[in-house]
C-alpha positions in Angstrom: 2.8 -27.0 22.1 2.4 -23.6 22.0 0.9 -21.7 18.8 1.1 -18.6 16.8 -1.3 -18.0 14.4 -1.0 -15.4 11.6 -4.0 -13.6 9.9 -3.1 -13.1 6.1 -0.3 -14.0 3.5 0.1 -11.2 1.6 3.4 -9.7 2.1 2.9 -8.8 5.9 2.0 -12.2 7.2 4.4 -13.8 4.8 7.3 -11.6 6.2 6.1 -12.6 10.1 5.9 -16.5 9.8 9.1 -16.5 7.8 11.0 -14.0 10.6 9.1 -16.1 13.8 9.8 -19.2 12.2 13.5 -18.6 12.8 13.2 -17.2 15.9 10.5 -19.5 17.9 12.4 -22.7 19.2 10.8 -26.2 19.7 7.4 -26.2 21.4 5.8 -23.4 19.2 3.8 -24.1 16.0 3.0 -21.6 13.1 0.1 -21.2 11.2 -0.8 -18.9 8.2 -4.5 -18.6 7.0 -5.5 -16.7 3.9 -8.6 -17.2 1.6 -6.4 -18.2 -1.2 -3.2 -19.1 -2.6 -2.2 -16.2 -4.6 0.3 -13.6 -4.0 0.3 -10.8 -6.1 3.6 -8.5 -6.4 1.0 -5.2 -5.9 3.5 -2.4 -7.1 3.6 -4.6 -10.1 -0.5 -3.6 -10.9 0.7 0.1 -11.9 3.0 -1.6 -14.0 0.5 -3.5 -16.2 -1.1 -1.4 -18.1 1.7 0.0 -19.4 3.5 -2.9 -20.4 6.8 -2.4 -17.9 5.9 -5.7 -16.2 3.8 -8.8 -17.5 1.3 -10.1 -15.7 3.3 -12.9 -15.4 6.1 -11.4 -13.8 3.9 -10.2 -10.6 2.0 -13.3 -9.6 2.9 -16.5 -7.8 1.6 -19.0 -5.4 1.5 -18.0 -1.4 3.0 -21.5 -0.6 6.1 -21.1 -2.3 7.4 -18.2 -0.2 6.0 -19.9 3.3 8.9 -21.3 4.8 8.9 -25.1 5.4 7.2 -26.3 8.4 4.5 -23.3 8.6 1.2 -24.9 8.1 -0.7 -23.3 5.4 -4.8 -22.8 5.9 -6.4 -22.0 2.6 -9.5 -20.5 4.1 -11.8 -17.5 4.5 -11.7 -16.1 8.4 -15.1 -16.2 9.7 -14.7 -14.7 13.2 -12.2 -13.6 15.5 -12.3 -13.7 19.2 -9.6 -11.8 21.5 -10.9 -13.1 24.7 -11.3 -16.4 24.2 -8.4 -16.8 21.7 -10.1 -18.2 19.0 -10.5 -17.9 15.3 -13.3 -19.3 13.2 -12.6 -20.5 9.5 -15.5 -21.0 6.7 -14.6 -24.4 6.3 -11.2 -25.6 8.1 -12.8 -25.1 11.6 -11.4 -23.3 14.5 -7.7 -22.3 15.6 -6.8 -21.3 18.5 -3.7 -19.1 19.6 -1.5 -18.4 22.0 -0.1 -15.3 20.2 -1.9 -13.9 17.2 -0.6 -11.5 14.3 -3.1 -10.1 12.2 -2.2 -9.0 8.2 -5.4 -9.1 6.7 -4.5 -5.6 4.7 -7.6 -3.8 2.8 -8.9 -3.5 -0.3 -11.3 -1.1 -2.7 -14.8 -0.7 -2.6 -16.1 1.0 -5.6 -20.2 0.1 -4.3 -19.5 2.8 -1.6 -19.3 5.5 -3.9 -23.0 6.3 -6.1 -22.8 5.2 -9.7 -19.1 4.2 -9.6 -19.8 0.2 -9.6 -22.3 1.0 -12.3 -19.5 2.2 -14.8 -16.9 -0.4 -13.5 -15.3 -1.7 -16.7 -16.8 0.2 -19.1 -14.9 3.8 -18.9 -13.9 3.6 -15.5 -11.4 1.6 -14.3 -8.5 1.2 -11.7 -5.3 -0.1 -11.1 -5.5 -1.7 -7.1 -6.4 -5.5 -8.1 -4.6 -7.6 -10.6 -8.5 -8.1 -13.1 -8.8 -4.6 -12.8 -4.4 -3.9 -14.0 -5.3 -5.8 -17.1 -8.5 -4.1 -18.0 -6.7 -0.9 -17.6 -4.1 -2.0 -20.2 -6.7 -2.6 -22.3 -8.8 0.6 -22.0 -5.3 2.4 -22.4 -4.2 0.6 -25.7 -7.8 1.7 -27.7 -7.6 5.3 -25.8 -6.5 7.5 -29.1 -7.4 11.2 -27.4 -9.6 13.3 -24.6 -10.2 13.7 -20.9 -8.2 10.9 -18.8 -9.2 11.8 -15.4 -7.7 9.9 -12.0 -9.8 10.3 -9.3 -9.1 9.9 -5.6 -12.5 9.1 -3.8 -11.2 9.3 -0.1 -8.2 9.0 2.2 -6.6 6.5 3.3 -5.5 4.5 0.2 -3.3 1.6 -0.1 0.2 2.8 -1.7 -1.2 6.8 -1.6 2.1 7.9 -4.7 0.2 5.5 -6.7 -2.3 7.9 -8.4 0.5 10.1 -8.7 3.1 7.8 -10.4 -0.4 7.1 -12.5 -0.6 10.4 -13.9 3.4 10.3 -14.4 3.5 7.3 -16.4 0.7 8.2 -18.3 2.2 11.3 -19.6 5.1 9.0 -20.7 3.0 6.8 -22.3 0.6 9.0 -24.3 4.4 10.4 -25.8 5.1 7.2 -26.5 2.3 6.7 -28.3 2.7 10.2 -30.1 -0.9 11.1 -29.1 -0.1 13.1 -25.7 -1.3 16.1 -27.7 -4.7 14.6 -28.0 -5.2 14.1 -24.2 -5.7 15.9 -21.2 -4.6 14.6 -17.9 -6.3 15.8 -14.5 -6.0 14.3 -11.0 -8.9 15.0 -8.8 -8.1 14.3 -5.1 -9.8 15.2 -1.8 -6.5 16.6 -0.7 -5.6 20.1 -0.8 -2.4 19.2 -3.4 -0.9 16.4 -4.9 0.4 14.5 -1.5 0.1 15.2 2.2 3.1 16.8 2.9 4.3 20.4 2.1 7.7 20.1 0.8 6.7 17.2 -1.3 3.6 18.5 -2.6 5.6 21.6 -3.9 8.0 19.5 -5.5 5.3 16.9 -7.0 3.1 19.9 -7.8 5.6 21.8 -10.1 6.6 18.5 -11.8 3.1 18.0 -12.8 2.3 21.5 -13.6 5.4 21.0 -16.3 4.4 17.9 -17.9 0.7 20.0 -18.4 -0.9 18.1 -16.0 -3.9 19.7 -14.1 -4.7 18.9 -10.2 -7.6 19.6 -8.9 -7.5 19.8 -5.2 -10.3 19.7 -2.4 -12.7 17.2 -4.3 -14.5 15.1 -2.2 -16.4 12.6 -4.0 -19.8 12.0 -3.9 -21.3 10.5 -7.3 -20.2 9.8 -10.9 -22.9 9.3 -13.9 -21.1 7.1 -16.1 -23.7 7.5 -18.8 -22.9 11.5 -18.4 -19.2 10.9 -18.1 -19.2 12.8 -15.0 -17.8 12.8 -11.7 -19.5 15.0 -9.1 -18.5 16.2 -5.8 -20.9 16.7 -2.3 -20.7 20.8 -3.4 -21.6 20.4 -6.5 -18.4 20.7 -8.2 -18.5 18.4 -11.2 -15.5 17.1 -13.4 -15.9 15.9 -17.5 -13.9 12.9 -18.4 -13.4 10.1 -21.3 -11.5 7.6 -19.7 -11.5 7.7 -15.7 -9.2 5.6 -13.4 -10.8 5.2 -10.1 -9.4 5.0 -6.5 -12.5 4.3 -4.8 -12.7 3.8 -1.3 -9.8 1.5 0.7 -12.1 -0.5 3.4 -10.1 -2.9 6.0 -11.3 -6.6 5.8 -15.5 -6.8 6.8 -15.1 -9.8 9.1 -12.8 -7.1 11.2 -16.1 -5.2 11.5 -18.2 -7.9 12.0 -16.0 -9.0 14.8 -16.5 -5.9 16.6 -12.7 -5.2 15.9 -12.5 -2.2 13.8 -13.7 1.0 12.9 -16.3 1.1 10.9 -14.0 1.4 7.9 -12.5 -1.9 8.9 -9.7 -0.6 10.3 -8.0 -2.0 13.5 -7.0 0.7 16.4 -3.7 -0.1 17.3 -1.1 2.0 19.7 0.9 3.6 16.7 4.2 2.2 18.4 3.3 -0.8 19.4 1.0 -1.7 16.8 -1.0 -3.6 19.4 -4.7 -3.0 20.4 -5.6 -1.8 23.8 -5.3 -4.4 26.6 -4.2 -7.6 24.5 -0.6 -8.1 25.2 -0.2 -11.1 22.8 -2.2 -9.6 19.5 0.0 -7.4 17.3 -1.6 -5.9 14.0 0.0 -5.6 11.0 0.4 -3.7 7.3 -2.8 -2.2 5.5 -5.2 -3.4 8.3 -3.8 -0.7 11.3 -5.4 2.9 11.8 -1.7 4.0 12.7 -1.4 7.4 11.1 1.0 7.0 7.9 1.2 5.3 4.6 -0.6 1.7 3.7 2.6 0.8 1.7 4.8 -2.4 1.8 7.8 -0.3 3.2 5.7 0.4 6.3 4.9 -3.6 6.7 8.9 -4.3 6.3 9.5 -1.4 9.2 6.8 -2.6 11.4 7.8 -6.2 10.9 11.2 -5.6 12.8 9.1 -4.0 14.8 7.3 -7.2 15.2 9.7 -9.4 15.8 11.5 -8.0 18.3 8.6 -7.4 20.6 7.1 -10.9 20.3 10.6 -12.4 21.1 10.7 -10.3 24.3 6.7 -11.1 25.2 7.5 -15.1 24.6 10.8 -14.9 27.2 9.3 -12.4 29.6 11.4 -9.7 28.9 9.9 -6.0 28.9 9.7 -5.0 25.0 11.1 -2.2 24.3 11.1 -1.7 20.7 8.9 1.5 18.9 7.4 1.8 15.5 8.1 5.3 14.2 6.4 5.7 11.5 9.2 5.3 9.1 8.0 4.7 4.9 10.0 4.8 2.1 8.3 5.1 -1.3 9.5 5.4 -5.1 7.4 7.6 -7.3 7.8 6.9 -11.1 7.5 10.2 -12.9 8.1 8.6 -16.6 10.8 8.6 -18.9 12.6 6.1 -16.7 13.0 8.4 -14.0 11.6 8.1 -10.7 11.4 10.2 -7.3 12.0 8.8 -3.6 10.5 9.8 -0.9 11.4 8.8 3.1 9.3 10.2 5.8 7.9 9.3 9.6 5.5 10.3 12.1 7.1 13.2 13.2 9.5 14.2 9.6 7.9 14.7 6.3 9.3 13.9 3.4 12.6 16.1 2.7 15.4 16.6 -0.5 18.9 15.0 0.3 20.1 12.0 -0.4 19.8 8.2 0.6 20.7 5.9 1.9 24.1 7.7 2.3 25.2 11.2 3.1 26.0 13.2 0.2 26.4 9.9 -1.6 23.1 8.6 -2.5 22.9 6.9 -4.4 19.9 8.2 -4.4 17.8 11.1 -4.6 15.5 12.1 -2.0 12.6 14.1 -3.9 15.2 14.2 -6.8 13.7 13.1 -10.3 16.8 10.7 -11.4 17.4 7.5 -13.3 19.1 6.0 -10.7 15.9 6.4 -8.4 13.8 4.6 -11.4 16.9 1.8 -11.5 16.0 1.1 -7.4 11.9 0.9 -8.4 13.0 -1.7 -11.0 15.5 -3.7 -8.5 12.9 -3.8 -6.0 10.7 -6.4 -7.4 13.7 -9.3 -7.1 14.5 -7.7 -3.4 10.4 -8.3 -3.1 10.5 -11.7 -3.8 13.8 -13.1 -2.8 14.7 -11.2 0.6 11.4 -9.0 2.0 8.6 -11.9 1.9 11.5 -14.4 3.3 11.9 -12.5 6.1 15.5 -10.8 5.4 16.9 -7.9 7.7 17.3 -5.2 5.2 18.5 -2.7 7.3 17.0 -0.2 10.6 13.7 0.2 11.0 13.3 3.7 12.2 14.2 6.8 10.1 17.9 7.9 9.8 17.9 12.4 9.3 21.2 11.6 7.9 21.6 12.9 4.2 18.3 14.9 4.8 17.8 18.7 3.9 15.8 19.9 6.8 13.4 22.5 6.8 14.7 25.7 8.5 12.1 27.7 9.8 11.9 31.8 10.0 13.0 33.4 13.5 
């Protein structure tokens, strides 16, 4: 019997055992390990705190969306071992592999940044873990005026629109509210606008600038007094706030590190086509946990998992693999007031105006604030659960310029 064992089951590793369980005939086994048996809808955590989804609506159980006949570790990874094949649990022993897919994603640390772990919970908070959503909704519900600041501590971040959309809905909701005269919105990031791309930092720019919303570019993050209220950059720069939402730093999982894997971020060098590390022809790396250059969203797991499971079919029947992950992420940026922005970019395209999935047709907008766009952010919750983690083809993988306004440079 031959095996394939999967590292994680959040939605990456869910997606892979559910695709390879259909694919591998008799004579494989599957196995899924992960530390616990909850799985968290994570788009959902924005939602929250401003009462568009329950917490309810965002969490299940891992099992139920593991496809019958995948054995199911609950267990934390204790070691991993490329060369002799071999994974070491914390208390379900040791698996070994003859091909491995790794999923263990990332996750904040807000002890890496002085003073922020400190203020944790108090008047800082943040939206990346489902504790942390709810305390947020809180915080929000007795904020009555001031300084809301969001602050970006470093790049890369899991889901990088999500500060944005942040801001966004937090406009909406102080109007709700009838306070958003009281209250003062600034993002502070590290990068030199509001997103990494120029066309779309333009376009994300100006709609913040008109909902009186103040970025603050080229802050890198070095301290926060939460006594003082104050965030404080390496230069000196500081920032005043009342209420601050933290993105502190996104770290890959420590056993990575410890297993003299990754980076020392935690994050696992891949080839960004292949998604496989130098030399190990039967280890692919998946979702949050790669160094590959583009965004730590679920989108980029869905695209990669094709990815996946074309390449591992050709590697089990000896068959040269010829599939090539391009980068391709699509991304829904709620700007409030049940509108929304999308967003479809790749390794070598940013992120351009036009229309998508179809030419001229849409129906929606690329980089176009519309209802319709917010009506697909909604929808995609039920795709979540019922096609994406169960392994459903949901269309190409790589990036279509169709429908795309593309940037015309001067002669």
């Amino acid at each position: 019997m031959k095996k394939l064992l999967i590292l994680g089951a959040g939605t990456a590793g869910t997606m892979m055992a559910n695709k390879m369980k259909r694919k591998l005939k008799k004579g494989w086994s599957i196995t899924i390990i992960d530390k616990d048996n909850i799985h968290d809808y994570q788009p959902g955590y924005l939602f929250v705190p401003f009462d568009i989804n329950t917490p309810e609506e965002i969490r299940r159980t891992k099992r139920e969306y593991i496809a019958s006949g995948i054995d199911f570790v609950i267990s934390e990874i204790a070691n991993i071992d490329w060369d002799k094949q071999e994974v070491t649990t914390t208390s379900a022993g040791k698996f070994t592999y003859d091909i491995l897919i790794m999923a263990t994603g990332c996750d904040i640390r807000p002890g890496e940044i002085e003073g922020l772990q400190e203020g944790w919970g108090k008047d800082i908070h943040g939206f990346y873990r489902f504790d942390d959503c709810l305390a947020l909704r809180a915080a929000l519900n007795q904020f009555t005026g001031g300084k809301l600041v969001i602050s970006i501590a470093e790049m890369p971040i899991k889901c990088p629109v999500a500060p944005l959309e942040f801001m966004f809905l937090a406009d909406w909701w102080f109007h709700q509210r009838g306070i958003r005269d009281k209250v003062e919105i600034e993002l502070v990031t590290p990068l030199s606008g509001a997103f990494t791309k120029p066309v779309a930092t333009g376009i994300l720019t100006e709609a913040a600038r008109a909902k009186n919303i103040k970025i603050t570019p080229n802050f890198a993050l070095g301290s926060v007094d939460h006594e003082k209220k104050v965030i404080e950059a390496y230069d000196g720069t500081q920032v005043g706030y009342d209420l601050l939402v933290s993105i502190p730093p996104n770290f890959g999982s420590e056993v990575m590190i410890n297993s003299g894997l990754a980076d020392p971020m935690g994050y696992i060098p891949v080839d960004k086509h292949t998604l496989q590390p130098k030399d190990r022809d039967n280890v692919w790396v998946i979702g949050d946990g790669t160094n590959v250059p583009t965004s730590k969203a679920g989108s980029v797991a869905h695209f990669e998992g094709d990815v996946l499971e074309e390449n591992i079919m050709a590697y089990v029947e000896g068959m040269t693999q010829h599939e090539r992950f391009d980068g391709h992420t699509n991304c829904f940026i709620e700007s409030g007031f049940g509108k929304a922005y999308l967003i479809d970019f790749n390794y070598e395209t940013e992120p351009l105006t036009g229309h998508f999935p179809l030419p001229s047709v849409g129906p929606l907008s690329l980089l176009g604030d519309t209802t319709m766009n917010h009506i697909g952010k909604l929808m995609f919750k039920w795709i979540y659960f019922n096609m994406l983690l169960k392994g459903a083809w949901l269309g190409p993988h790589t990036m279509n310029m169709a429908g795309k306004n593309e940037v015309r440079k001067a002669a």
